[in-house]
Each structure stands twice: as structure tokens, then as C-alpha cells.
ROSE-4610 file (N, C-alpha, C; in Angstrom, 1 decimal, always signed):
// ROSE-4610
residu = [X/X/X/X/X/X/X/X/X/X/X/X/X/X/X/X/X/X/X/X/X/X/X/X/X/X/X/X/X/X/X/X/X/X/X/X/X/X/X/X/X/X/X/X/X/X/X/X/X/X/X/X/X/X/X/X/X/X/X/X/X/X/X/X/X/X/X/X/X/X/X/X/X/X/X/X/X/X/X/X/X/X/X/X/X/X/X/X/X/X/X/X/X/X/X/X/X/X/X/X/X/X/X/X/X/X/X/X/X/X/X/X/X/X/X/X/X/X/X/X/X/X/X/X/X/X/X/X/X/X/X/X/X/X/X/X/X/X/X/X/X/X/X/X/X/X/X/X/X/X/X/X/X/X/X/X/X/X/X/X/X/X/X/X/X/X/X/X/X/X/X/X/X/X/X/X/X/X/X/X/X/X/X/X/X/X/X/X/X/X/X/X/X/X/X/X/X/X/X/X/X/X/X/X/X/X/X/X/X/X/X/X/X/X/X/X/X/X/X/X/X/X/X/X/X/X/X/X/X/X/X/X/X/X/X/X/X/X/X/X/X/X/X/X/X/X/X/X/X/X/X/X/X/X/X/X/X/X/X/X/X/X/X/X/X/X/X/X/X/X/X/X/X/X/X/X/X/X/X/X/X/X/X/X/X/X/X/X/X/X/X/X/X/X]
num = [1/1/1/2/2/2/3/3/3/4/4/4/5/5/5/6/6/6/7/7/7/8/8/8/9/9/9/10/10/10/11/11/11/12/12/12/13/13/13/14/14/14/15/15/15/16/16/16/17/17/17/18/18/18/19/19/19/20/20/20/21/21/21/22/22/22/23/23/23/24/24/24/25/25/25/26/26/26/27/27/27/28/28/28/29/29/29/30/30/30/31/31/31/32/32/32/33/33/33/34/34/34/35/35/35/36/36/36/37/37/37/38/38/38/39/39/39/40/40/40/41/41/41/42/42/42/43/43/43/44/44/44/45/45/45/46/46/46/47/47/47/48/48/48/49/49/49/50/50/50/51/51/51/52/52/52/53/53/53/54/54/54/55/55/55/56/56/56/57/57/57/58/58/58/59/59/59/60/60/60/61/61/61/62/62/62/63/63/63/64/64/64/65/65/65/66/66/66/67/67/67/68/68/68/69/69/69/70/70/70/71/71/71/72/72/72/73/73/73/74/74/74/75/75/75/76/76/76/77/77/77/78/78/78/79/79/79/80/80/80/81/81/81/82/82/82/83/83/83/84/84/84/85/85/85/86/86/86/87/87/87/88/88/88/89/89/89/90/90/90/91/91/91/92/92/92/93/93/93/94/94/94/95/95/95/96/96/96/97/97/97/98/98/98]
x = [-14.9/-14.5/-15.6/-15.7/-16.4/-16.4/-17.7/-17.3/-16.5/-15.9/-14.9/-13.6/-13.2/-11.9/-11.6/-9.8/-9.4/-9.2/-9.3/-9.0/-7.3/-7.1/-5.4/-4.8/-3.7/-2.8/-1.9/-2.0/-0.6/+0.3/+1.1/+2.8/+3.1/+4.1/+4.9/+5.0/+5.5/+5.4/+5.4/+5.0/+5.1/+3.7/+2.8/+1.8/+1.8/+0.6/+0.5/-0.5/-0.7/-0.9/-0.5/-0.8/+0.1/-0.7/-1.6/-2.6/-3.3/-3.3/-3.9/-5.2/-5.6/-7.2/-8.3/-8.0/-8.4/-8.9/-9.6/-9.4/-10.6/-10.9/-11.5/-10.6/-11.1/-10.7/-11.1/-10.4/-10.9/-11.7/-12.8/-13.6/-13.7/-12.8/-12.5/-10.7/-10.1/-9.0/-7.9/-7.2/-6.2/-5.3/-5.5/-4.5/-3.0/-1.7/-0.5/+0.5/+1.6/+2.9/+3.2/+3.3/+3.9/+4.8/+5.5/+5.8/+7.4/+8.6/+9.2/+10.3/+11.0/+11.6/+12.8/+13.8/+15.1/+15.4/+16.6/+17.6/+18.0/+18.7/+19.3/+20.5/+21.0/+22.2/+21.7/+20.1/+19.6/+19.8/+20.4/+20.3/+19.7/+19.5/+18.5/+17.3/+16.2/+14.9/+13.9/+13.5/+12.6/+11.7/+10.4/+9.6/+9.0/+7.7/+6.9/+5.2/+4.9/+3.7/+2.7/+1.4/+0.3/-0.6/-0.7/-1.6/-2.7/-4.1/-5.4/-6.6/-7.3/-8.7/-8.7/-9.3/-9.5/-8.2/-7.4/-6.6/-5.1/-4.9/-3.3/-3.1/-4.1/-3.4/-2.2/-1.5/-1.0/-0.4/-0.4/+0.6/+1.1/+2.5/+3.5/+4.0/+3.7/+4.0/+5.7/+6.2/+7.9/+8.5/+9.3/+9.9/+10.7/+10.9/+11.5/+13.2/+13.2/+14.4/+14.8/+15.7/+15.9/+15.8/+15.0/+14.4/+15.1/+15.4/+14.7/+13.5/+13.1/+12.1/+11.8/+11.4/+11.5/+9.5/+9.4/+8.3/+8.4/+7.5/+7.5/+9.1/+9.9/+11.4/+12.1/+11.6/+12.3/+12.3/+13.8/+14.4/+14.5/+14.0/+14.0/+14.3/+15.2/+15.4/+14.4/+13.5/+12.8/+13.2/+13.2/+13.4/+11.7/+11.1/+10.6/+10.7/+10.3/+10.2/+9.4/+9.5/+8.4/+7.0/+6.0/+4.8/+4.7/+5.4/+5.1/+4.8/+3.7/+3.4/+4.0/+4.9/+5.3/+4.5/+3.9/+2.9/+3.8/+3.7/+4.7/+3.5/+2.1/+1.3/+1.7/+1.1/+1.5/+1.0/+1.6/+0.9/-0.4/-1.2/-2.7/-2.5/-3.5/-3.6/-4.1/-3.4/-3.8/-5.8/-6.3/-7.6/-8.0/-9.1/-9.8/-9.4/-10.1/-9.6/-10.3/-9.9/-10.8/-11.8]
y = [-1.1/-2.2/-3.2/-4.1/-5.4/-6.0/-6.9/-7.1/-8.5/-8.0/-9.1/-8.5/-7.4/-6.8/-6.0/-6.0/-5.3/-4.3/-2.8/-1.5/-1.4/-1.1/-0.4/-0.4/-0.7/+0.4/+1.3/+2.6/+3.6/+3.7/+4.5/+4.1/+3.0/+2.5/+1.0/+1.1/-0.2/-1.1/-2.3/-3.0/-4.1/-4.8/-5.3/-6.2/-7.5/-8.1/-9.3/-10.1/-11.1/-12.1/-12.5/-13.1/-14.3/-15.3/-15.9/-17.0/-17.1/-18.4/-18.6/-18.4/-17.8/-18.2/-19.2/-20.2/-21.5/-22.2/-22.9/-23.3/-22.6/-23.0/-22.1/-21.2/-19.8/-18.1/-18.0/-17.2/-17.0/-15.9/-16.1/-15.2/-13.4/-13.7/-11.9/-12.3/-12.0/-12.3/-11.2/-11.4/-10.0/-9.0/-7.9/-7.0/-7.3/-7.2/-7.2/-7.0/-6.9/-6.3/-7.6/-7.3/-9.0/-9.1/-7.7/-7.8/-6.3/-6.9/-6.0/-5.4/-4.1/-3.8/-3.2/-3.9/-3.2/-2.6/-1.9/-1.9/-2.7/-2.5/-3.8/-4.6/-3.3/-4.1/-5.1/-4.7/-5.9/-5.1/-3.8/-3.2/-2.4/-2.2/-0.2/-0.6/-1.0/-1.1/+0.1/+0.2/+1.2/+1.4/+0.7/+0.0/-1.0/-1.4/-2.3/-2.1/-3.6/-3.9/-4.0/-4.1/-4.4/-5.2/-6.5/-7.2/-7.3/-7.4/-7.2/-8.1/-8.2/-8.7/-10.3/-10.8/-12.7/-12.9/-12.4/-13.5/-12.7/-11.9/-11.2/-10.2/-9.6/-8.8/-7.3/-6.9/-5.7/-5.3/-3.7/-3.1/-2.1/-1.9/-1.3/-0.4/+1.0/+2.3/+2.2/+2.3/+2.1/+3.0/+3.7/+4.0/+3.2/+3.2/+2.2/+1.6/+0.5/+0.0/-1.3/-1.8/-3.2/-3.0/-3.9/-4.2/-5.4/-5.6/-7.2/-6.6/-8.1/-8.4/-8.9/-9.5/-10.1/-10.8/-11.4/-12.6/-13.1/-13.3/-14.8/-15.7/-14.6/-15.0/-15.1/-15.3/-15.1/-14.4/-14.0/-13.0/-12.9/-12.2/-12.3/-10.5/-10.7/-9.6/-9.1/-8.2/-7.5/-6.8/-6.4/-5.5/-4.9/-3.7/-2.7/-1.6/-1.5/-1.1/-0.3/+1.1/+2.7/+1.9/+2.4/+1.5/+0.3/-0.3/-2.0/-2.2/-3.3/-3.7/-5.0/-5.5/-6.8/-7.8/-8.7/-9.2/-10.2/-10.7/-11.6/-12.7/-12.8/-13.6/-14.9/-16.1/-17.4/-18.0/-19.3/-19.8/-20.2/-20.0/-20.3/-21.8/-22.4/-24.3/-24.6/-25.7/-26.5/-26.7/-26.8/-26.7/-28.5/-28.9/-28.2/-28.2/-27.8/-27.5/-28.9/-29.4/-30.2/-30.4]
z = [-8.9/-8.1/-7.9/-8.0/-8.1/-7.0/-6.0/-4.9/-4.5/-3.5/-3.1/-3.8/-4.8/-4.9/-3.9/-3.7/-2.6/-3.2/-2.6/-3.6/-3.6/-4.4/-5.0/-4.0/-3.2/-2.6/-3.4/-3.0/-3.7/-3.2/-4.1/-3.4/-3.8/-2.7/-2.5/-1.3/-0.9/+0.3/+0.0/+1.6/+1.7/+2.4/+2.0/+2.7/+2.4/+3.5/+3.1/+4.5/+4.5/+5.8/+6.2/+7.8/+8.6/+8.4/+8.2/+8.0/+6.5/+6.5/+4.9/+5.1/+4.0/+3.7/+3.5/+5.1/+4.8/+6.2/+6.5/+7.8/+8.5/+9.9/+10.3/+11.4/+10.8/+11.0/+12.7/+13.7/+14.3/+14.5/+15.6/+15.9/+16.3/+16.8/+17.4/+17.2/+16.4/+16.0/+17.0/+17.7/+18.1/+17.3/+17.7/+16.9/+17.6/+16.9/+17.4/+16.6/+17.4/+16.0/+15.6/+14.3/+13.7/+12.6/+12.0/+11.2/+11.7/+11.4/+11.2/+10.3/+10.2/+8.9/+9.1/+8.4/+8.6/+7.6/+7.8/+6.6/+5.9/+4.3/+3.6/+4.8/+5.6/+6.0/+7.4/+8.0/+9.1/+10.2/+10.2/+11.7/+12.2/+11.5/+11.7/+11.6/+12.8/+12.8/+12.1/+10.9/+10.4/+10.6/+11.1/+10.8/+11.2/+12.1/+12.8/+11.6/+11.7/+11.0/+12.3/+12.0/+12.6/+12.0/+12.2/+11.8/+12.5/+11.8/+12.5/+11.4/+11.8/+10.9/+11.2/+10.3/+10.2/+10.1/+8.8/+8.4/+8.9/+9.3/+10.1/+8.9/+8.6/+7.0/+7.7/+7.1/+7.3/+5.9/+6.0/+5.3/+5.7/+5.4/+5.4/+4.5/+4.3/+3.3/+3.0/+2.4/+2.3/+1.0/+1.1/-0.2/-1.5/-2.1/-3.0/-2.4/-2.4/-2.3/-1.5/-1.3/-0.1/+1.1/+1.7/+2.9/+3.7/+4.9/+5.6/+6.0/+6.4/+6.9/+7.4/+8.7/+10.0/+10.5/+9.9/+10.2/+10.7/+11.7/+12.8/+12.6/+13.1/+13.3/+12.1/+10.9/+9.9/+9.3/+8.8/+8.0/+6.2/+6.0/+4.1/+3.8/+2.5/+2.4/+0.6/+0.6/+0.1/-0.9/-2.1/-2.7/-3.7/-2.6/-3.3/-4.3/-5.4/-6.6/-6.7/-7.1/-7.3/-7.7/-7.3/-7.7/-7.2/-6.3/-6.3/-4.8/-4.6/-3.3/-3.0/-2.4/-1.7/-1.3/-1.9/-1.0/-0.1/+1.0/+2.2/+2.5/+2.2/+2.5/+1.8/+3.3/+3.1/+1.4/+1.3/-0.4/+0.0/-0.7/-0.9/-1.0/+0.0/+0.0/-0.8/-1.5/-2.8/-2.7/-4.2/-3.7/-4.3/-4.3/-3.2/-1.5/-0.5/+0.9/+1.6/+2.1/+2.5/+3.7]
């Protein structure tokens, strides 16, 4: 691994960030729940994320299959694949940043 690569996750799931990588980061950033997981059908709570670090990263271990997904109030529904990580992090700001 080379630095500045993030290592593998195994399994599947769902990760990602609440904040872009851009701007200025805060300092002592809070830990909090920020992320949640239903069933395909949206009722059956599975699952709570924890976002922590600079940029709000979390992940979420999941078995393969359809998800929602409940972000800062919005709902998207997910489909995890054997092997696959979700990433849910915001789009990367056009460069350069100013």
C-alpha cells in the first residue's frame, strides 16, 4: 500500500463521507450517528452509521442486497453486491478549489 491509499475493505457494505474533501476541515470534528439503514421495503431499521474523523467518513458491514438509506434526511435506495462497497460520499469539487 502506498501512502495516502486507503486499505481494502472486505466483505460489502456501505461507506462513504458527509463532507467533501475541500474547504477548511474542522478541528476536533464530533463523533455522531449520521447515517441510517433500512430494509428495501423502508421500515425495518437495520442499522445506524457513525461518522467520525475530518471529513464524516463511516462504514457500514452489510450482506449483499437492497438497502435504503437515510442521509441527512434523504432517502436512496442501495443495492449491495457480494464484494462491493457503496461509496455514499459527496461529489468531489470541481478543481481547481479555490
Amino acid at each position: 500500500m502506498t501512502a495516502g491509499e486507503k486499505p481494502a475493505l472486505e466483505g460489502s457494505g456501505i461507506s462513504g463521507a458527509m463532507v467533501s474533501a475541500w474547504g477548511n476541515a474542522p478541528a476536533n470534528p464530533p463523533t455522531y450517528e449520521c447515517v441510517k439503514i433500512f430494509d428495501a421495503a423502508g421500515q425495518k431499521l437495520l442499522a445506524t452509521g457513525t461518522c467520525s474523523g475530518t471529513w464524516g467518513q463511516f462504514s457500514i458491514p452489510l450482506p449483499p442486497g437492497r438497502y435504503i438509506v437515510d442521509k441527512e434526511g434523504t432517502r436512496t435506495a442501495v443495492d449491495v453486491a457480494p464484494g462491493q462497497w457503496v461509496n455514499l460520499s459527496p461529489r468531489e469539487p470541481p478543481r481547481p478549489v479555490p
